[in-house]
N, C-alpha and C positions, 0 to 999 in steps of 0.2 A: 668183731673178732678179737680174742684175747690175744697176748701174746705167747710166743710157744712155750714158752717154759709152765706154763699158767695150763693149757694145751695138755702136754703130755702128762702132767700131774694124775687128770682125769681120764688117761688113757685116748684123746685124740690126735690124728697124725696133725704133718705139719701143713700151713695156710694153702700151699698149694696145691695136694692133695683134697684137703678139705672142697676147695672148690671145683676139684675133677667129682669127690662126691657128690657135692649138690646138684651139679648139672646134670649127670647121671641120674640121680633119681628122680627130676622133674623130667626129666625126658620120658623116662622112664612109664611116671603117671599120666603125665599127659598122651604119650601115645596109646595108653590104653588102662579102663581102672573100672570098677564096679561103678554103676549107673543111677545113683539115689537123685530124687527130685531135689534135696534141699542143696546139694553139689552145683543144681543148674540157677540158683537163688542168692542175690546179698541182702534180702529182705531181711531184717534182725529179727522181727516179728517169726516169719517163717520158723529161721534159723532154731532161734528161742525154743519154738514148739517141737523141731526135732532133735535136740537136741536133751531137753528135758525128757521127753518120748522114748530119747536111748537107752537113757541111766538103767535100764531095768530092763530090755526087752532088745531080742534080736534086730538085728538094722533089717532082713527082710519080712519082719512084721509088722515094724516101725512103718512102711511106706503106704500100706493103706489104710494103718489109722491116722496119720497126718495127712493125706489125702482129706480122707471123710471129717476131722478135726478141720481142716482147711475152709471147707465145702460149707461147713455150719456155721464156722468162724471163722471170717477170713483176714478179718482185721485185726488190732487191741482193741480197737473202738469197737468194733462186735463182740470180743469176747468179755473187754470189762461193761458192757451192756446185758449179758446174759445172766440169768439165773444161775448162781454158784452151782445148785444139785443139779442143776441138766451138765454142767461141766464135768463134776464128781461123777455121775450115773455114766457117761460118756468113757471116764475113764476105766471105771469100772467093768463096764462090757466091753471093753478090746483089750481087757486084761492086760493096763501097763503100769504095775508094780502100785507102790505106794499110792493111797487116795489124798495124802495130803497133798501132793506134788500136783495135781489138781488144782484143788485150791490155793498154791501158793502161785503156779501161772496165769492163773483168776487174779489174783492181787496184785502179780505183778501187771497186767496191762492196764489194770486200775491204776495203777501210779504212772504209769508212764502217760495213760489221758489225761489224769488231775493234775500230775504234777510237773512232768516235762511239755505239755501242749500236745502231746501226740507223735513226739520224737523220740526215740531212744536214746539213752545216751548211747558215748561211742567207746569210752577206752572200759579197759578188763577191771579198773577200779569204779569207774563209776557203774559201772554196770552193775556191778556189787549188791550197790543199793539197792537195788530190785529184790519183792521178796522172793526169798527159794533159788536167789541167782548164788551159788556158792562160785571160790576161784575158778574152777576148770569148768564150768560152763560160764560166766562171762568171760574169760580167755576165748573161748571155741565161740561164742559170739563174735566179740570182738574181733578174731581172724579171720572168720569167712564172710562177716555182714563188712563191716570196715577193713581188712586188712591190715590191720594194727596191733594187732594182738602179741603175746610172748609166745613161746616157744613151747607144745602140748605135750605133756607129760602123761600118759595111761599106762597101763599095762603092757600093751601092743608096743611101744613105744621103748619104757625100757628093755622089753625083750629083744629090740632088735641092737639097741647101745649095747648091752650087758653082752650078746652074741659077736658083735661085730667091731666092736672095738674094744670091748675086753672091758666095758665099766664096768666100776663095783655096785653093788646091790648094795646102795645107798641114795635114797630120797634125795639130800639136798646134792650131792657127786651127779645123778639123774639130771637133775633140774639144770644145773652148771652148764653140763655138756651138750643138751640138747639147747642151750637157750645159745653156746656159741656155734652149734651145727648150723642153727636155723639160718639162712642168708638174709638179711636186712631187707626189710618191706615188703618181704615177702610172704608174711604168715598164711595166707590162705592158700595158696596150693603150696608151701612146704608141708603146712599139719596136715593138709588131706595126704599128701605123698607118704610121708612118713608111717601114720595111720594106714593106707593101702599099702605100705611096703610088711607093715607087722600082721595085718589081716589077711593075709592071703601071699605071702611068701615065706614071713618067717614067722608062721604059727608055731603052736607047741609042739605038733609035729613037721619040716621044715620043708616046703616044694623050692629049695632054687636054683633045680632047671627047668621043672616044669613051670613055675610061675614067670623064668626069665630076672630072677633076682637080678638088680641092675647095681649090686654091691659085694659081687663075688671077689672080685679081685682082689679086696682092700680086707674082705670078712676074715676075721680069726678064728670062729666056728667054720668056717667054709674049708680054711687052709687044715684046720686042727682037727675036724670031725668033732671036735667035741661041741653038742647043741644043749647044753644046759641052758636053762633061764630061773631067772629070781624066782624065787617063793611068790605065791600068791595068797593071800589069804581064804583057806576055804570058805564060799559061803555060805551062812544055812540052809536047811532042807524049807523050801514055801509049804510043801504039801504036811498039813496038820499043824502050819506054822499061826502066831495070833497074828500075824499078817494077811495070812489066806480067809480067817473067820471078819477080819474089819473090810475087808473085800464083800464077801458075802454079805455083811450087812448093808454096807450102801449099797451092794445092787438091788435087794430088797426092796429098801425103803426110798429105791428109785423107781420102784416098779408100783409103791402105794404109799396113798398120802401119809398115814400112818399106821403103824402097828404096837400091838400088848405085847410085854415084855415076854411071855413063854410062849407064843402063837412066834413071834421071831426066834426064838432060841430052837424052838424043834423044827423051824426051815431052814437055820445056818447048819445045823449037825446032830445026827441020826441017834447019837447018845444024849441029848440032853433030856437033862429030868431037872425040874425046879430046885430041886432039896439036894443035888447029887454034888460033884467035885464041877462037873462042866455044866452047871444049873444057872439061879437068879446072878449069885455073887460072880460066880464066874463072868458073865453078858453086863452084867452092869459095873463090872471092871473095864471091858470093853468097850462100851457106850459110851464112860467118864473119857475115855481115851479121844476117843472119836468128838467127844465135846468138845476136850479141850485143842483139838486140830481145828475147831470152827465145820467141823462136817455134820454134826448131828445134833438135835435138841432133844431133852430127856425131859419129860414132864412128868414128874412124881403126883398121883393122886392118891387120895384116901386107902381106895380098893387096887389100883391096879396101876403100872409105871408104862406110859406110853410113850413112842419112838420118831422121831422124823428127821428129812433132813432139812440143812439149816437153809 
């Protein structure tokens, strides 16, 4: 805990109040909170995989492709034993966001067999080094597999600082305050708390009496009525996005050994024409892409450019 002057700076009350909140909101969570499998888990493995799983995709959709990801590959040692395209083809039919993030959880239990013995490391830096591990998911490792982690900063998160204690809509001002909220050794049910207090209390639009907000007292949105929250960054539309077309593709050439360059182009989208704007150049923009992710292999022949995965 900082000292108060350090404290109010950043818009938190003083140490003893601080700690009426904490207990409050783990009271709060623990006696009752949304019911995901990887909450009942310190598995890093697990962890890892729902975690990466979320970045892109609703948490009640997340629960039975990690489930069935679980089912197939239950280990790292299972999954860095498995064919990268059954992993990619995997992701690709339970539609969860990016196909490289795929491949780079393929890599990572790869290094964590080859290179740690089959251990993960524990803290949010070493974890790092894992491929496709960026800060905020080895943090959110880090505190729910080891409880060691710093203090989780999303969306959810500053919404409820920004609402409830009047932070400013400032990254590293965010990061300050929630890292002296957090109570010491506690990171794994304080980030779930915190995360369940912004998911389902103080959403963008705000339940807290229906959800039992267990931070009314102290809240200055509560007191004020006023429920603004920081800017978010719009994100783009997927639908007709080149993210939706490299989806398409590895589902494809998940479904056959290989394919010719314009027999795949007229299965990923209804306009293509070889010689058109969405034709060769366009698809073998997209392939170069996909190659250089490690997801796809292009073999240029005389007559004809043939597809598969890596």
């Amino acid at each position: 805990m900082t000292d108060a002057g350090t404290q109010a700076e950043h818009g938190l009350p003083d140490d003893e109040t601080v700690a009426a909140v904490q207990e409050a909101l783990i009271e709060w969570y623990e006696a009752d909170h949304r019911e995901y499998p990887w909450r009942e888990t310190d598995d890093p493995y697990e962890i890892l995989v729902s975690e990466i799983m979320s970045q892109q995709t609703q948490l009640d959709r997340v629960v039975e492709a990690w489930s069935d990801f679980l089912d197939e590959w239950p280990t790292a040692d299972a999954l860095a034993a498995a064919p990268r395209g059954d992993v990619v083809a995997f992701w690709s039919d339970h539609s969860l966001g990016y196909n490289n993030r795929a491949k780079y959880l393929h890599e990572a239990a790869t290094q964590v067999v080859e290179e740690y013995d089959g251990a993960f490391p524990e803290t949010p830096q070493a974890l790092q080094e894992l491929m496709g591990v960026g800060p905020y998911t080895a943090n959110a490792v880090a505190s729910f597999a080891f409880n060691n982690g710093d203090a989780v900063v999303d969306t959810n998160v500053k919404r409820v600082l920004y609402r409830a204690f009047d932070i400013p809509d400032d990254d590293a001002v965010f990061e300050t305050a929630a890292s002296d909220l957090m109570p010491e050794g506690r990171s794994r049910v304080w980030n779930n708390a915190i995360m369940e207090l912004g998911g389902v209390a103080c959403e963008k639009t705000p339940k807290c009496d229906t959800a039992g907000c267990p931070w009314r007292a102290w809240c200055a949105a509560y007191e004020s009525g006023d429920f603004t929250a920081p800017d978010v960054p719009t994100q783009p539309s997927f639908e007709g996005s080149r993210r939706q077309f490299r989806g398409r593709v590895v589902r494809l050439l998940g479904e056959h050994d290989e394919m010719e360059l314009d027999s795949l182009g007229h299965r990923i989208r209804v306009d293509y024409t070889p010689d058109g704007e969405h034709g060769r150049e366009w698809l073998r923009g997209l392939l170069s892409d996909l190659s250089d992710d490690g997801l796809v292999q292009v073999e240029e022949g005389t007559d004809r450019t043939i597809a598969r995965l890596q």
